[in-house]
C-alpha positions in Angstrom: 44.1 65.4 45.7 46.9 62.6 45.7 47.3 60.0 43.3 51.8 59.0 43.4 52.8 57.3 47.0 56.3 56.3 47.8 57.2 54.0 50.4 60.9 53.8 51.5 62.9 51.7 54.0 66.3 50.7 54.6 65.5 47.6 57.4 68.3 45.2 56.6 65.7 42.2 55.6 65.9 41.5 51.8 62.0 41.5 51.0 59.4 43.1 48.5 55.5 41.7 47.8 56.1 38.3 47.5 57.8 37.8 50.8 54.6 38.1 53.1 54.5 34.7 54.8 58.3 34.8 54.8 59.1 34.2 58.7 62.2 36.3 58.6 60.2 39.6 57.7 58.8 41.5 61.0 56.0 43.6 61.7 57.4 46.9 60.3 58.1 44.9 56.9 54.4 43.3 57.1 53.0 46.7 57.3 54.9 48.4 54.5 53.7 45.0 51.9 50.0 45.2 52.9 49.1 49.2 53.0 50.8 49.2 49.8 48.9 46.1 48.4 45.7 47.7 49.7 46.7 51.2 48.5 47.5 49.9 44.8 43.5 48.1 44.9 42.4 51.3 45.2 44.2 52.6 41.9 46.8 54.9 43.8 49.7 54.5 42.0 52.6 53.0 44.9 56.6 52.1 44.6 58.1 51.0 47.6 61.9 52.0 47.6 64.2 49.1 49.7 66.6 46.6 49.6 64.3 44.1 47.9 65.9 41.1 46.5 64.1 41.7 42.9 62.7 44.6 40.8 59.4 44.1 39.8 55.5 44.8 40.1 53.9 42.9 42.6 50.1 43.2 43.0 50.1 46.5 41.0 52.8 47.6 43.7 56.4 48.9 42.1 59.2 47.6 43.9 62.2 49.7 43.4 66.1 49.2 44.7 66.8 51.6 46.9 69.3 53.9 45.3 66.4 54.5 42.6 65.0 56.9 45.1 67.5 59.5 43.6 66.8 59.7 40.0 62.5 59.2 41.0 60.7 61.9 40.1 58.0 63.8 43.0 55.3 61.9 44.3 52.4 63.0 46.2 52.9 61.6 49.6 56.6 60.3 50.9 56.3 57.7 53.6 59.5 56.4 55.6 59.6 53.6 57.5 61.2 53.8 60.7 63.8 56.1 60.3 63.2 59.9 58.9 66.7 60.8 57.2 65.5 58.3 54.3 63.2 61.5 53.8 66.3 63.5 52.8 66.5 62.0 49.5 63.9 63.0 47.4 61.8 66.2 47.6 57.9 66.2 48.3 55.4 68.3 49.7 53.9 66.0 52.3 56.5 64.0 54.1 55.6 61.4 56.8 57.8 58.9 59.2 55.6 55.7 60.2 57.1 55.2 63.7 56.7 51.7 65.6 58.5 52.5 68.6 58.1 55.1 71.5 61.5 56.6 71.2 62.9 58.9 73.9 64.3 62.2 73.2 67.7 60.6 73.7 67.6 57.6 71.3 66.1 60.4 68.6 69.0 61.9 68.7 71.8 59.3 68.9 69.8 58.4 65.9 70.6 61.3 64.1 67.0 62.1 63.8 66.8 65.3 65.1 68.1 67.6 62.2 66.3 65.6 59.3 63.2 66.0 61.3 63.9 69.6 61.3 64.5 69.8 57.5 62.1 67.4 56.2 58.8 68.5 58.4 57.2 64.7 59.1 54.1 64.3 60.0 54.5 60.9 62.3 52.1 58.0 62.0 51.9 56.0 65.0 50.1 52.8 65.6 47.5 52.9 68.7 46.4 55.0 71.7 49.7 53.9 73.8 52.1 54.9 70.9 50.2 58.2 70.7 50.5 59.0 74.2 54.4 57.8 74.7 55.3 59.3 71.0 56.4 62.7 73.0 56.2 66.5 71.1 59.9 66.6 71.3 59.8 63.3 68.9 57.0 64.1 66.7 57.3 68.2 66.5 55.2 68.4 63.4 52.2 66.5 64.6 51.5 62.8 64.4 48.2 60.8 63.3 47.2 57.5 64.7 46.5 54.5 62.0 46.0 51.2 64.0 47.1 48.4 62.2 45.5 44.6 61.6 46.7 40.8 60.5 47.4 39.6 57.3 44.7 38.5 55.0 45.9 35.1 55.4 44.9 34.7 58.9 41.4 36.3 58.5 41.1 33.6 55.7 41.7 31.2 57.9 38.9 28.7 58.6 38.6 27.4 62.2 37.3 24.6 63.6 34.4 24.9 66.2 36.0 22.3 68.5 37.3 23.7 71.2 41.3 22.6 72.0 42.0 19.8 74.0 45.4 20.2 74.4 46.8 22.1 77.2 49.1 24.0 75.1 49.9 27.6 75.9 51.9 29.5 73.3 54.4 32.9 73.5 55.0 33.8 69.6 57.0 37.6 70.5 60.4 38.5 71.0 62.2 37.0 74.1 63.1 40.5 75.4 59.5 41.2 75.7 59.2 39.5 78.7 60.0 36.1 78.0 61.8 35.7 81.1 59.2 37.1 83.3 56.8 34.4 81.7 59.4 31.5 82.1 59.7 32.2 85.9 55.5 32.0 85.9 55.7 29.1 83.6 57.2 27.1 87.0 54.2 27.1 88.7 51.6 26.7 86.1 53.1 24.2 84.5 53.1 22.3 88.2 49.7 22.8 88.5 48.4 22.0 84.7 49.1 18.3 84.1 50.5 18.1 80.7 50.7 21.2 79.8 53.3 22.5 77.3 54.5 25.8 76.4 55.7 26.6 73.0 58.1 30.1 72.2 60.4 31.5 69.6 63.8 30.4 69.3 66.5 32.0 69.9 66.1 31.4 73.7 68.8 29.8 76.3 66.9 28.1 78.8 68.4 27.4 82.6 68.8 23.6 83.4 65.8 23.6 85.7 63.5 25.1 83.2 64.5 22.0 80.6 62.1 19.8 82.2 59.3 21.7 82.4 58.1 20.9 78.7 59.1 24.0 77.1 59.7 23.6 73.6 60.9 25.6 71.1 58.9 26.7 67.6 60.0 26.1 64.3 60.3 29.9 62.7 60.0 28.7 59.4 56.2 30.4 57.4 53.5 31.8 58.3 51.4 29.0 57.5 53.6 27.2 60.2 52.6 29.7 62.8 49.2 29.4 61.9 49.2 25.6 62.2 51.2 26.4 65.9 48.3 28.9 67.3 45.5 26.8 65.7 46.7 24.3 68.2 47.5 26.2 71.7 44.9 26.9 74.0 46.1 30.2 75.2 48.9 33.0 74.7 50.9 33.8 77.4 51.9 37.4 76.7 53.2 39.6 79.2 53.8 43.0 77.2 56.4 45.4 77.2 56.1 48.9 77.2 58.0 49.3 74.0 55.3 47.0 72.2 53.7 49.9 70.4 50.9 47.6 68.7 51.5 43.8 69.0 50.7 41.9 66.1 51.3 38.7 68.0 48.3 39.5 70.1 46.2 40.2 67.3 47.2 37.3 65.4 46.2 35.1 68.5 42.9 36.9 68.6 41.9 36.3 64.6 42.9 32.7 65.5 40.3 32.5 69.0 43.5 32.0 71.2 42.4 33.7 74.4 45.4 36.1 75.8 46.7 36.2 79.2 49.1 39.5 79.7 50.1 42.0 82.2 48.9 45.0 80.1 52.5 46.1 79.7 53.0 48.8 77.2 49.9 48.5 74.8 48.2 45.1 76.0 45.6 46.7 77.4 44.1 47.9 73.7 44.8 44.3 72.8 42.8 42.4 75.4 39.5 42.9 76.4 39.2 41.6 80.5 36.8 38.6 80.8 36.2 38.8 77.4 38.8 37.8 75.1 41.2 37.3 77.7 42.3 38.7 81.1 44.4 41.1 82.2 46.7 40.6 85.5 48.1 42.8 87.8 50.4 41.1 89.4 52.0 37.9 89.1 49.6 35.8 91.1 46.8 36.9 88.8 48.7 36.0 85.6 49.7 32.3 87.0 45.8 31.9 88.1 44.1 33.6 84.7 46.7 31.3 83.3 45.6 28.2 84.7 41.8 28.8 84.9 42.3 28.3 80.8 44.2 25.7 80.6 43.0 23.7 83.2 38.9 25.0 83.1 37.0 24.3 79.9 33.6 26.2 80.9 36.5 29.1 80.7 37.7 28.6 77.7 35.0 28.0 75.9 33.0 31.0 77.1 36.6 33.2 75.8 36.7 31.4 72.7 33.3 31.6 71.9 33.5 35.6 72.5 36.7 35.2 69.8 34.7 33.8 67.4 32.3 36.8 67.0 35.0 39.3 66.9 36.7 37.9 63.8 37.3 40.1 60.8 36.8 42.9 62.6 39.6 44.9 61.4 41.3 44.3 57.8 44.2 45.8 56.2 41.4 47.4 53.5 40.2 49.6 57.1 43.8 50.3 57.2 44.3 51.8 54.0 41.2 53.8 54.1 42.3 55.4 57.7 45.2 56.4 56.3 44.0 58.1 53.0 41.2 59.8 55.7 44.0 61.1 57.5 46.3 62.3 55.5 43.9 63.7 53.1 43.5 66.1 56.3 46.8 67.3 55.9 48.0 67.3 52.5 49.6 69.8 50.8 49.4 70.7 47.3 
């Protein structure tokens, strides 16, 4: 069948295997290190083409500068991330664009997708149910193939403490245009009627002068250890959503960790968040301030969410990733 994969990328974050628990890499970045990783344990041989800061061979993974990609001889399957004229470059049978956005017909082609779609033929991966359904024909002509993603190992690994958390910390660990601002205006009146309570989000953020004293702190972005240490400590995530949040790893970090989630279901939420269960669901923003508050403020609440987090860890590795991926593209290849 297949036995060469190439992975290439041209993001402008300097990284390559050993950057996993870097905080400056993203989701896109975290995915491209761990399918490789997982891909490699299963003896296909991988090189991931970039801008990493350092040739070498990280966990049986070849990490290659990205200009290499033109004197690299054929491999089986040819995977670009992100952006599908990196597929112009080197010539393969089975050609495939993992896509983490939704992308309208009009940003594919103020891109300058459209005509290396047309010569290149990718198959698009996409992440979830939403991303399926909002991925549109006109931006995936040539079919596309759902692989849903998970966490790093490192927060699987985790151990967790069966005490429940005391502290009425809430915590809001994506990007500030995902609704940030919606949460800050909901923030006013949970935080007046949770005693104590603090809310902790990414930096970089400008905060109005009547938001400063409504303890709203700032995280430090430095590891992914530090992150861990931040959700192992917050009683819920305030989430909102956005409807060009294609998979959310922030919510599924949250969930590995037993943080109950509070969102709006905006763009794919509603895969991440099971109502009453492991979190809730509002639909407006009176239901998002109460479901809010009934966590931090009701422990017979919290404890029933948090006990119903506990049995779902580990659910989903990056070892199921890899094998839904070889299961689906084994369906298409080409020899």
């Amino acid at each position: 069948m297949f036995k060469k994969i190439y992975f290439i990328e041209n993001s402008n974050i300097a990284f390559n295997g050993d950057s996993l628990t870097s905080s400056k890499i993203r989701g896109a970045e975290k995915i491209i290190i761990n399918i490789a990783n997982q891909l490699a344990s299963l003896n296909y041989k991988v090189s991931v083409f970039n801008n990493t800061p350092t040739e070498k061979k990280i966990n049986n993974v070849n990490w290659f500068s990205l200009n290499k990609i033109y004197t690299a001889d054929q491999p089986d399957l040819l995977i670009a991330s992100s952006d599908a004229r990196l597929l112009d470059n080197i010539k393969c049978n089975n050609k495939y664009l993992w896509s983490h956005s939704v992308q309208n017909l009009e940003k594919f082609i103020r891109k300058k997708q459209l005509f290396s779609f047309i010569r290149n033929k990718p198959i698009v991966i996409v992440d979830g149910e939403y991303h399926f359904k909002n991925r549109s024909f006109l931006t995936s002509p040539f079919g596309k193939i759902t692989v849903p993603l998970a966490v790093d190992d490192i927060f699987i690994n985790t151990k967790i403490s069966s005490d429940f958390v005391n502290k009425k910390k809430a915590i809001f660990t994506s990007q500030s245009y995902r609704n940030l601002s919606f949460l800050i205006e909901c923030w006013d009146k949970i935080f007046k009627n949770s005693i104590n309570s603090q809310l902790l989000i990414n930096p970089p953020y400008e905060l109005k002068n009547s938001d400063k004293n409504k303890n709203i702190k700032f995280r430090e972005m430095s590891s992914t250890e530090n992150l861990i240490k931040d959700l192992l400590e917050s009683r819920v995530m305030l989430l909102p959503g956005h409807n060009s949040e294609v998979y959310c790893l922030a919510a599924e970090e949250a969930r590995e960790l037993c943080v109950p989630i509070v969102t709006m279901g905006y763009g794919c939420l509603k895969e991440r968040v099971i109502h009453g269960v492991t979190g809730f669901i509002a639909n407006s923003k009176d239901e998002f301030i109460n479901h809010s508050l009934s966590i931090l403020n009701d422990d017979k609440v919290y404890k029933k969410l948090r006990s119903n987090l506990f049995k779902l860890r580990s659910i989903r590795t990056y070892k199921d990733v890899a094998k839904d991926f070889i299961n689906q593209v084994s369906k298409n290849f080409k020899i």
